[in-house]
N, CA, C and O atoms as a Tinker XYZ file with bonds, in Angstrom:
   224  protein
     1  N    271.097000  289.768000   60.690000    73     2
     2  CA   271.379000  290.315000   62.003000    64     1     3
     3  C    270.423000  289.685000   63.016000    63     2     4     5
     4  O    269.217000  289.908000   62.911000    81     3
     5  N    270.837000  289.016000   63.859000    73     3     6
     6  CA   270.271000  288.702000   65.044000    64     5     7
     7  C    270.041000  289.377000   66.304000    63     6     8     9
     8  O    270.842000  289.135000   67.206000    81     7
     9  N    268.756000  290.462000   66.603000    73     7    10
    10  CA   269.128000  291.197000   67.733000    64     9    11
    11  C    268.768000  290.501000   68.469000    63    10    12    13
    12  O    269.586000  290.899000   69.298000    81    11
    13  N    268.254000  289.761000   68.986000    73    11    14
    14  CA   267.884000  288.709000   70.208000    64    13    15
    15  C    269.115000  288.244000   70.726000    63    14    16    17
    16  O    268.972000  287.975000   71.918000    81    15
    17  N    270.436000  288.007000   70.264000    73    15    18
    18  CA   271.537000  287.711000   70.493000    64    17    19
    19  C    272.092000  288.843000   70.880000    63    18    20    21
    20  O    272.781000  288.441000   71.817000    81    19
    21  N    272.284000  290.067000   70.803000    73    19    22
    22  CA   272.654000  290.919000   70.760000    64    21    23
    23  C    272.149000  291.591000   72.174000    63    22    24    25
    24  O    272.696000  292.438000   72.879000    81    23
    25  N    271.032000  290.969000   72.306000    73    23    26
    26  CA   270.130000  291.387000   73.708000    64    25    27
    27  C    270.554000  290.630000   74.976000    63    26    28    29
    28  O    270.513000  290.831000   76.189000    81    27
    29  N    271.085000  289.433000   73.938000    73    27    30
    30  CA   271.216000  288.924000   75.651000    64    29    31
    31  C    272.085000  289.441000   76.621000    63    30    32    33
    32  O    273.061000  290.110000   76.283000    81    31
    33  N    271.710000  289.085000   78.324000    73    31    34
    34  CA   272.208000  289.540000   79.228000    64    33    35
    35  C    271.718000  290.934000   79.681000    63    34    36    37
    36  O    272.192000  291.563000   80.627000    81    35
    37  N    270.756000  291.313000   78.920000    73    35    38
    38  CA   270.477000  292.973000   79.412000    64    37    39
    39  C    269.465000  292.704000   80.317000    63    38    40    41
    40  O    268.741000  291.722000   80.476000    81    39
    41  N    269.545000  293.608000   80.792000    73    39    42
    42  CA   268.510000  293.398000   82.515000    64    41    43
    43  C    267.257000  294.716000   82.492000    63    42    44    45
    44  O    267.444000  295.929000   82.589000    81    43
    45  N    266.145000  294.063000   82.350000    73    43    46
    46  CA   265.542000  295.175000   82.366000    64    45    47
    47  C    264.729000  295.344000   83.861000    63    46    48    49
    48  O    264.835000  294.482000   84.733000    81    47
    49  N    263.963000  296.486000   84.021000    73    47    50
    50  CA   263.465000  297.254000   83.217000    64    49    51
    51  C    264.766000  298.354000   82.520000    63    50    52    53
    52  O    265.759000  298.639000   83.189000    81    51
    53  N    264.617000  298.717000   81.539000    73    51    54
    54  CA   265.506000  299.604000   80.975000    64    53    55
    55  C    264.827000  300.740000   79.423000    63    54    56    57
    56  O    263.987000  300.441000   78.573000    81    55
    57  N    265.391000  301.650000   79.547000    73    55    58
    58  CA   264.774000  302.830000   78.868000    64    57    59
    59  C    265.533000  303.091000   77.567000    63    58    60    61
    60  O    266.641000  302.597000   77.362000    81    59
    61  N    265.137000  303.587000   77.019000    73    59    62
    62  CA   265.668000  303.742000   75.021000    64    61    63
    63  C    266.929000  304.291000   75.509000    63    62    64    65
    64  O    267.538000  303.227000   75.621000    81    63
    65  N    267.674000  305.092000   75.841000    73    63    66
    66  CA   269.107000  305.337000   76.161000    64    65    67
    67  C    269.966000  304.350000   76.861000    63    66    68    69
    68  O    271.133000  304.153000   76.525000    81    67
    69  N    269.258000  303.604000   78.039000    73    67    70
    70  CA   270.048000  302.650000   78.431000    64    69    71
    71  C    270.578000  301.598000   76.817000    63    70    72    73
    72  O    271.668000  301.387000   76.286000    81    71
    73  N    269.076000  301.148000   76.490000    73    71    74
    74  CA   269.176000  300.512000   75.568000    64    73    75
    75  C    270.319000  300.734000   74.249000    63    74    76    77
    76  O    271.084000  299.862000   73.838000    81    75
    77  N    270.224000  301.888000   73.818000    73    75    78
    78  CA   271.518000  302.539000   72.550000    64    77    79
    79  C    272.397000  301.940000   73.804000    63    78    80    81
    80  O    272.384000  300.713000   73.901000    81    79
    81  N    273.100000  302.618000   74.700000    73    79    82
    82  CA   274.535000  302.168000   75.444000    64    81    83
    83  C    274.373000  300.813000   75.661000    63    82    84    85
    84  O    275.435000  300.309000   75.295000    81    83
    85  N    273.402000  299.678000   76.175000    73    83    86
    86  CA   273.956000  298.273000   75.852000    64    85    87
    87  C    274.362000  297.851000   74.411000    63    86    88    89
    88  O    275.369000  297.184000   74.176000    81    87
    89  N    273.433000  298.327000   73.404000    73    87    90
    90  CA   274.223000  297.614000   72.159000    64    89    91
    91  C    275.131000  298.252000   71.620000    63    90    92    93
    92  O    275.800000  297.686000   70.755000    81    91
    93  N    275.427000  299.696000   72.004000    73    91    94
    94  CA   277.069000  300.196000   71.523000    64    93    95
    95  C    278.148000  299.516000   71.882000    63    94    96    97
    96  O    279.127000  299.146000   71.233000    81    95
    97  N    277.594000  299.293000   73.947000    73    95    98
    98  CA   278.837000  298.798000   74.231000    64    97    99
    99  C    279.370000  296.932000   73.376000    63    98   100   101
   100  O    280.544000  296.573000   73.465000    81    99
   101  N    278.486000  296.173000   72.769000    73    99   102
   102  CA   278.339000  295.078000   72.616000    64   101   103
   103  C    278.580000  295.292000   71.146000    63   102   104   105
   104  O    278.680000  294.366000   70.342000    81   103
   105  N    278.685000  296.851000   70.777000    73   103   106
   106  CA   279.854000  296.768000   69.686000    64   105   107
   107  C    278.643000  296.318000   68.461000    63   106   108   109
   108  O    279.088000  295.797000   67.438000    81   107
   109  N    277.324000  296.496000   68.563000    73   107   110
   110  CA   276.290000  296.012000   67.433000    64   109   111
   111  C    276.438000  296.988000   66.287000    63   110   112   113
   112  O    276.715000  298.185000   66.361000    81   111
   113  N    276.136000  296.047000   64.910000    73   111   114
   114  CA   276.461000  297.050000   63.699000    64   113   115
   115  C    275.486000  297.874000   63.557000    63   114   116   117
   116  O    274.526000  297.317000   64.090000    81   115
   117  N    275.142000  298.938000   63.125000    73   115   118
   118  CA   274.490000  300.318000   62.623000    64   117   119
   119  C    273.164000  300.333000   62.501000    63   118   120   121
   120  O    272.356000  301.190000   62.860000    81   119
   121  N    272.924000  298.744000   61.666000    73   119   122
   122  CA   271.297000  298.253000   61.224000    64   121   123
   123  C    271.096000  298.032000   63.140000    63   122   124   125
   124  O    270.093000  298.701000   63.390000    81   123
   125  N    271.322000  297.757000   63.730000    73   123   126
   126  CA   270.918000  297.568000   65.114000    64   125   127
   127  C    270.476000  298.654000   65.856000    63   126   128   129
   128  O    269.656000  298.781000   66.766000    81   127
   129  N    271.332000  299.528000   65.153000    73   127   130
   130  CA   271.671000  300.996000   66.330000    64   129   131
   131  C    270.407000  301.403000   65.729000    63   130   132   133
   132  O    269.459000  301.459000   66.512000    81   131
   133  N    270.219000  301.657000   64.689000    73   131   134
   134  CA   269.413000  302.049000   63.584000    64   133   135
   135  C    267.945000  302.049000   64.505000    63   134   136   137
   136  O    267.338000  302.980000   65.036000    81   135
   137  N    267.579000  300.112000   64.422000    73   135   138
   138  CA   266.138000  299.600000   64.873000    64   137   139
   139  C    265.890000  300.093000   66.448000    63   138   140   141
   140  O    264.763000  300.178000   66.936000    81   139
   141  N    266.793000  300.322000   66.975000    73   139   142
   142  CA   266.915000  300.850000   68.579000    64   141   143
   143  C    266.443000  302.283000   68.584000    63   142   144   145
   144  O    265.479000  302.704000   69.224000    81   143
   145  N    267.405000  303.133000   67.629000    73   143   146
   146  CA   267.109000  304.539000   67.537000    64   145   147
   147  C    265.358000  304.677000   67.375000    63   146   148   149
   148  O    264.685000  305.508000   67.984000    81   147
   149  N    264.907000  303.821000   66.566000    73   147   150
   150  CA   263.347000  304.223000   66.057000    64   149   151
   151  C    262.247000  303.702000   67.373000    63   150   152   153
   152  O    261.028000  303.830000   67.262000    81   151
   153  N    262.707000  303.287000   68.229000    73   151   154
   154  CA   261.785000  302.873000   68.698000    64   153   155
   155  C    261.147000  303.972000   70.252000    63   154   156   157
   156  O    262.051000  304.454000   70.934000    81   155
   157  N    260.047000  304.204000   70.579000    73   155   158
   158  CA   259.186000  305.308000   71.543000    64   157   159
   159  C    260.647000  305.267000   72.728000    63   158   160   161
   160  O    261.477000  304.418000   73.053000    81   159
   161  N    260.419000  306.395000   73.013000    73   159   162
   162  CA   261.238000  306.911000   74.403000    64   161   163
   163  C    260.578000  306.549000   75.577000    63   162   164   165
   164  O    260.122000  307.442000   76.291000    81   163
   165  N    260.443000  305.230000   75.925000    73   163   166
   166  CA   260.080000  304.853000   77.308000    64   165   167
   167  C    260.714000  303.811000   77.916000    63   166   168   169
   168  O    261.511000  303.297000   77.130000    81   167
   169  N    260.697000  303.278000   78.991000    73   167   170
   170  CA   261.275000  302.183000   79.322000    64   169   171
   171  C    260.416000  301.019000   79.108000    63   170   172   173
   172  O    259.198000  300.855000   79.036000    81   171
   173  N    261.159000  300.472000   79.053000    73   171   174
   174  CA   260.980000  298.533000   78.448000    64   173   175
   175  C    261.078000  297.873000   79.476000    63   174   176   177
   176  O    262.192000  297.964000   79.991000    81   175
   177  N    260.068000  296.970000   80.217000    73   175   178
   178  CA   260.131000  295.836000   81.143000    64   177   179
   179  C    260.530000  294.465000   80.788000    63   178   180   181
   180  O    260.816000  293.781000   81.771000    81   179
   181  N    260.607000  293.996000   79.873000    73   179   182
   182  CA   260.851000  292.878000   79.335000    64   181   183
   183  C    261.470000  292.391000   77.974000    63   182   184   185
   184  O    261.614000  293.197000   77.054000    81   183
   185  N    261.798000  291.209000   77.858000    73   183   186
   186  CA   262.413000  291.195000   75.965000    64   185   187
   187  C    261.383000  290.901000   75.490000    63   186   188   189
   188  O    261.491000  291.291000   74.327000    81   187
   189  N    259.789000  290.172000   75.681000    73   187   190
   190  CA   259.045000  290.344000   75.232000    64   189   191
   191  C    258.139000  291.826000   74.627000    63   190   192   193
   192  O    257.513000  292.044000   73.590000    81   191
   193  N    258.512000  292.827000   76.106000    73   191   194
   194  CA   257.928000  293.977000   75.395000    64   193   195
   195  C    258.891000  294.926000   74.663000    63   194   196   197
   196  O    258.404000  295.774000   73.915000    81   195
   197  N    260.334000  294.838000   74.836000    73   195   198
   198  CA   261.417000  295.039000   73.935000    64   197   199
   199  C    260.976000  294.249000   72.318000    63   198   200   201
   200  O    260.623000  295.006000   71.414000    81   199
   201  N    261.001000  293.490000   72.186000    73   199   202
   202  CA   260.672000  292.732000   70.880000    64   201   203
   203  C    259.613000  292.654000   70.051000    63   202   204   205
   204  O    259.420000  292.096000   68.972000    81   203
   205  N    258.749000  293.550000   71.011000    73   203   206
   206  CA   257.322000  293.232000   70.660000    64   205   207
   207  C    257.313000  295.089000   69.519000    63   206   208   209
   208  O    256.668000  295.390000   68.514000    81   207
   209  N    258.013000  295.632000   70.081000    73   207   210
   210  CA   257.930000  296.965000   69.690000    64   209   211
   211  C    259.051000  297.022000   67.973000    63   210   212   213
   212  O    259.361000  297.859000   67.125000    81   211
   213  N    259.233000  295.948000   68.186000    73   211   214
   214  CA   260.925000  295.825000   67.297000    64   213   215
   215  C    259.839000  295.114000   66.340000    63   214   216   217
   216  O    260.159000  295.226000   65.157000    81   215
   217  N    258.666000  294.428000   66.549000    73   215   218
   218  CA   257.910000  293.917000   65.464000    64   217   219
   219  C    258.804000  292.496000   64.835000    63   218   220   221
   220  O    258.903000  292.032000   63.699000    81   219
   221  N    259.335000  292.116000   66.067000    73   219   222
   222  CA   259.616000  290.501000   65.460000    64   221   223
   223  C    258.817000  289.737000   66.175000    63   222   224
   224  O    258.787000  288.522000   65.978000    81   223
């Protein structure tokens, strides 16, 4: 699974709920929804600090 692909086009800053509704709508499989669900309830400024929390 590639979430970096899965990311693209999202505009941040954006917050753990925005986040679940971009990769639902983009139709991502479960293991995605999954790594999204676990991550702190705050908003995200960047795919660096998006990714950084995702531990890739």
């Amino acid at each position: 699974m590639d979430i970096q692909s899965m990311l693209k086009g999202i505009k941040f800053p954006i917050n753990k709920q925005g986040l679940m509704q971009f990769i639902k709508d983009k139709k991502a499989p479960s293991e995605a929804m999954t790594m999204i669900n676990g991550l702190p309830n705050r908003e995200f400024t960047s795919i660096d600090d998006l990714t950084g929390e995702l531990d890739m």
